[in-house]
C-alpha positions in Angstrom: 10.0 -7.1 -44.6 7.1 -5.0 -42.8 7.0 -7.5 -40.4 10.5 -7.9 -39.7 11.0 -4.4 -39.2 9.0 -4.0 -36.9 10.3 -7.2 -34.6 13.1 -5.0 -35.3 11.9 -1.6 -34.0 10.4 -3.8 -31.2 13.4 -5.3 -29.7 14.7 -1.9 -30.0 12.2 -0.4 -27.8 12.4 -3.0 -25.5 16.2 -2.7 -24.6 15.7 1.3 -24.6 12.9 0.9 -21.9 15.4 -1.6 -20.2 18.1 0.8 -20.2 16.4 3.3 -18.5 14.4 1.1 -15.6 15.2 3.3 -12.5 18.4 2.2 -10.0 16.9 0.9 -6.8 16.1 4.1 -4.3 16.9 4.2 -0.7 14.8 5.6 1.9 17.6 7.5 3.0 17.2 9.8 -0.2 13.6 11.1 1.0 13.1 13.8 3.6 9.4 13.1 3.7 7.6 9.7 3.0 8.6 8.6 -0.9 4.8 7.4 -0.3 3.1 9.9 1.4 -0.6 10.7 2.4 -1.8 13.8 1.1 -5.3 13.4 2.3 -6.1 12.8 4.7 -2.7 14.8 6.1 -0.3 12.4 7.6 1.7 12.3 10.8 4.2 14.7 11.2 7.8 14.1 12.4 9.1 11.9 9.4 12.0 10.4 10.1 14.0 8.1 7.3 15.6 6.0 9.9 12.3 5.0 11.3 10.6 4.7 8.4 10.1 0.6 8.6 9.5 0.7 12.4 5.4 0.1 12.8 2.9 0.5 12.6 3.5 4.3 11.9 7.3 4.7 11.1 8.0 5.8 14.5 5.7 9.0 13.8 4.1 9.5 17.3 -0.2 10.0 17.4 -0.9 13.4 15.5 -3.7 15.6 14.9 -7.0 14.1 13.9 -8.8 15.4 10.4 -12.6 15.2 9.9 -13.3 12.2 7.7 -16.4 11.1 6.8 -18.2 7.7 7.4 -19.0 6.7 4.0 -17.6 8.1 0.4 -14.3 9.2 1.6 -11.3 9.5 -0.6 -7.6 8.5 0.2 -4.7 10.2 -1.9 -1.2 9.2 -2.2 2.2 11.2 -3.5 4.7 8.8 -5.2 7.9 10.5 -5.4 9.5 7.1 -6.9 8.9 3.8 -8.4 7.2 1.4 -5.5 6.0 -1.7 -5.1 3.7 -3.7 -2.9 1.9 -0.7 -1.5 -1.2 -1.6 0.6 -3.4 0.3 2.2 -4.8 -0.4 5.9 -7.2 1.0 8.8 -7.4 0.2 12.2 -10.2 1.3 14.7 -8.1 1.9 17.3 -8.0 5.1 19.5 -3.6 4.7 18.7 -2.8 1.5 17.4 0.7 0.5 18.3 1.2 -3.3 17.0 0.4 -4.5 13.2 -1.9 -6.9 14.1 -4.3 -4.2 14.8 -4.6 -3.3 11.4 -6.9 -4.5 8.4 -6.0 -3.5 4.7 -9.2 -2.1 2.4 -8.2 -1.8 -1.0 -6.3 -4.2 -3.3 -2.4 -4.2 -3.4 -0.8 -1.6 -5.7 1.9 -3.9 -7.3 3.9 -1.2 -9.2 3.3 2.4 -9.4 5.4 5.3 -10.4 6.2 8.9 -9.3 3.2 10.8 -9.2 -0.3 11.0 -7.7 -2.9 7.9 -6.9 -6.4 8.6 -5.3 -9.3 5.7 -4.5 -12.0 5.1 -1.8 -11.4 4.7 1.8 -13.1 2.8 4.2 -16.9 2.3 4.6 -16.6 2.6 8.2 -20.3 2.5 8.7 -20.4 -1.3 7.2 -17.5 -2.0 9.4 -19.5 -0.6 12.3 -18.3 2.4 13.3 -20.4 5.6 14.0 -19.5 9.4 14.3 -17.3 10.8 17.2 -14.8 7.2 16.7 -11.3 7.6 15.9 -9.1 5.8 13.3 -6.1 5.7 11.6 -5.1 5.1 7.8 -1.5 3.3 7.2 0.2 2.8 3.7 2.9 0.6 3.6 5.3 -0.2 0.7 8.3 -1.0 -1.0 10.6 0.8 -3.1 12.2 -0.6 -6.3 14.6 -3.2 -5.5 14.4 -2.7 -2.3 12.7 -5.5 0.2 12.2 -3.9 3.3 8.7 -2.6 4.1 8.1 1.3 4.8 5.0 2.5 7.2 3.5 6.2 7.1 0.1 6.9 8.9 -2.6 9.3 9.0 -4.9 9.9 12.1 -8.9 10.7 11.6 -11.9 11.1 13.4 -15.2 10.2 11.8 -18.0 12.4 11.3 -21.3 12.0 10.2 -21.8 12.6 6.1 -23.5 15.5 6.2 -22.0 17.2 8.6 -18.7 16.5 6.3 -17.4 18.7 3.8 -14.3 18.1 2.0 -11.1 20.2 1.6 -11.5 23.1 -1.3 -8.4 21.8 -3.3 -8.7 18.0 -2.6 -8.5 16.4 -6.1 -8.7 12.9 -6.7 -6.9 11.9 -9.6 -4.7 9.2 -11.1 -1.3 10.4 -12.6 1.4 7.7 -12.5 2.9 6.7 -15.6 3.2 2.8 -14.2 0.1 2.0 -12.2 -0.6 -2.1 -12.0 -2.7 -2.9 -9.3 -3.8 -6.4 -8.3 -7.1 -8.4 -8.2 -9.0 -8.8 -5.2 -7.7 -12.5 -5.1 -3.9 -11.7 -5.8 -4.1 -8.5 -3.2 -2.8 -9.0 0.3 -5.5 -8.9 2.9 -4.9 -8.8 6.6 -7.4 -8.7 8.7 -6.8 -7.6 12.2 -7.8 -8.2 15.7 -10.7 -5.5 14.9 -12.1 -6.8 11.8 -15.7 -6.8 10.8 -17.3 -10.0 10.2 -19.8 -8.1 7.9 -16.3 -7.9 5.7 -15.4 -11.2 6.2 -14.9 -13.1 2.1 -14.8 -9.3 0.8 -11.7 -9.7 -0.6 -11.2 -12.9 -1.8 -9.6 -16.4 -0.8 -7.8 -15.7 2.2 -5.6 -18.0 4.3 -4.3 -18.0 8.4 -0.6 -17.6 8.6 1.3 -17.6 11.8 3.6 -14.2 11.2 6.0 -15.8 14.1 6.7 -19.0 11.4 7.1 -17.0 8.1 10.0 -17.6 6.9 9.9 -17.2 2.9 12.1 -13.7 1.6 10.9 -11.5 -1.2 11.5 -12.0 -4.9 13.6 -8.6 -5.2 11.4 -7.6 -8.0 9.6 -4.4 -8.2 6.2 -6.6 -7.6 7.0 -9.3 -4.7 4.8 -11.7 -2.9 2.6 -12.2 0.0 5.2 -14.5 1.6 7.4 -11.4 1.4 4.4 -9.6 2.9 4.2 -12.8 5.7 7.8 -12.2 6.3 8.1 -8.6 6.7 4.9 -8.8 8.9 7.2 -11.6 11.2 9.8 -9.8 11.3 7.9 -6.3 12.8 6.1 -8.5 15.2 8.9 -10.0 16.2 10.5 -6.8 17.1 7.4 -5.4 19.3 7.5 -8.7 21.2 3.8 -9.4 19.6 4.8 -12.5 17.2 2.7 -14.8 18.7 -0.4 -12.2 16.9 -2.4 -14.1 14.5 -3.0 -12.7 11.7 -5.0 -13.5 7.9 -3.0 -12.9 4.7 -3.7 -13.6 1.6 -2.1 -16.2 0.0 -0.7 -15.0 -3.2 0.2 -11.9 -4.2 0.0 -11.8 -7.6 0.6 -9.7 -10.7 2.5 -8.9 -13.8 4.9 -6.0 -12.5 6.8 -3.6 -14.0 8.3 -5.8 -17.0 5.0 -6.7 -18.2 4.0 -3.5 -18.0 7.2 -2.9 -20.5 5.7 -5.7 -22.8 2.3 -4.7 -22.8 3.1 -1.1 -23.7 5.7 -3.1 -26.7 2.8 -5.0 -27.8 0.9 -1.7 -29.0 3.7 -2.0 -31.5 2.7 -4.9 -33.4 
């Protein structure tokens, strides 16, 4: 009887966390990026109707922040349930086409409204050196929604110990749904600027024409990296720069937001 009641209590949870999976947002809601930088600062001039033009979201070159060569921390506002969110550099004085970029963290399948905060860049293992420029881009998706969002953030790199970070810069982790995928299931692009000190870093990678992807995303909160391929295609088809190459990964993998449900259920058991 024990046992049944709690298959009982379990199913119950289960359709009460259904019932109150969030409706699918629209970019249009959001009068600043629903993924936003907070450090380093991000491009000004936000715009939702531009938000899936790239690399940047239509936000024009802004003002550079101090960033430091090694050790640096990126943080991220969620103001909603997203999906797919990736996290890129390129080396680039202003990069203005995709292909320039390469990602350097693993794919955040699902995370919630709230704060995420992880390593940038070792810049000086991909060969950079005080005085260069860079810029960070975060792109995304937001719950049942397929089309891919692109905010950016502009640095310049200093030396580390001539750095010293912002007074009220915390780097914390406070999203209630936070799955982030392995180094093999993460997307990895690696642009025309790529180190080859890099190269294998982040696991099985495979060489996918952007111009001949084809494949649509799942729907789901967590999608795949053909959706990735195809939402790629489609922005370099726009530019006029689909003939790029470019290196994705070939899986993007994860459990999602539903499993996430499940795990949480199984604590019940």
């Amino acid at each position: 009887m024990f046992s049944s009641a709690l298959v009982a209590l379990s199913v119950i949870s289960l359709a009460q966390a259904t019932a109150v999976l969030p409706r699918a947002a629209s970019i249009t809601e959001f009068s600043t990026s629903p993924v936003e930088f907070v450090y380093p600062p991000p491009r000004s001039g936000y715009l939702a109707s531009n938000a899936s033009a790239y690399p940047c979201g239509g936000s024009p070159l802004g003002e550079r922040t101090s960033y430091p060569l090694t050790g640096g921390k990126v943080s991220l506002d969620v103001d909603t349930l997203a999906a797919n969110v990736n996290l890129l550099y390129s080396n680039n004085s202003n990069p203005s086409t995709f292909h320039e970029f390469s990602t350097f963290a693993n794919t955040l399948l699902d995370v919630s409204d709230g704060g995420w905060c992880g390593n940038g860049p070792n810049f000086e293992e991909l060969g950079l050196s005080a005085g260069s420029d860079a810029t960070l881009l975060v792109i995304y998706q937001l719950y049942g929604n397929k089309t891919y969002f692109y905010h950016c953030a502009d640095i310049s790199l200093v030396a580390v110990n001539s750095y010293t970070a912002p007074s009220d810069l915390t780097c914390s982790n406070s999203s209630a749904v936070l799955e982030t995928a392995s180094g093999e299931d993460s997307m990895v692009l690696k642009g025309s600027n790529y180190s080859a000190a890099q190269q294998g870093a982040d696991g099985q990678t495979v060489s996918i024409d952007l111009a001949a992807a084809t494949a649509g995303s799942s729907g789901s909160a967590s999608g795949s990296a053909s959706a990735s391929a195809t939402s790629a295609a489609s922005s370099a088809a726009a530019s006029g720069s689909a003939n790029s190459a470019a290196t994705l990964s070939a899986k993007v993998g994860g459990m999602g937001l539903g499993a996430a449900l499940l795990g949480g259920l199984c604590l019940l058991l």
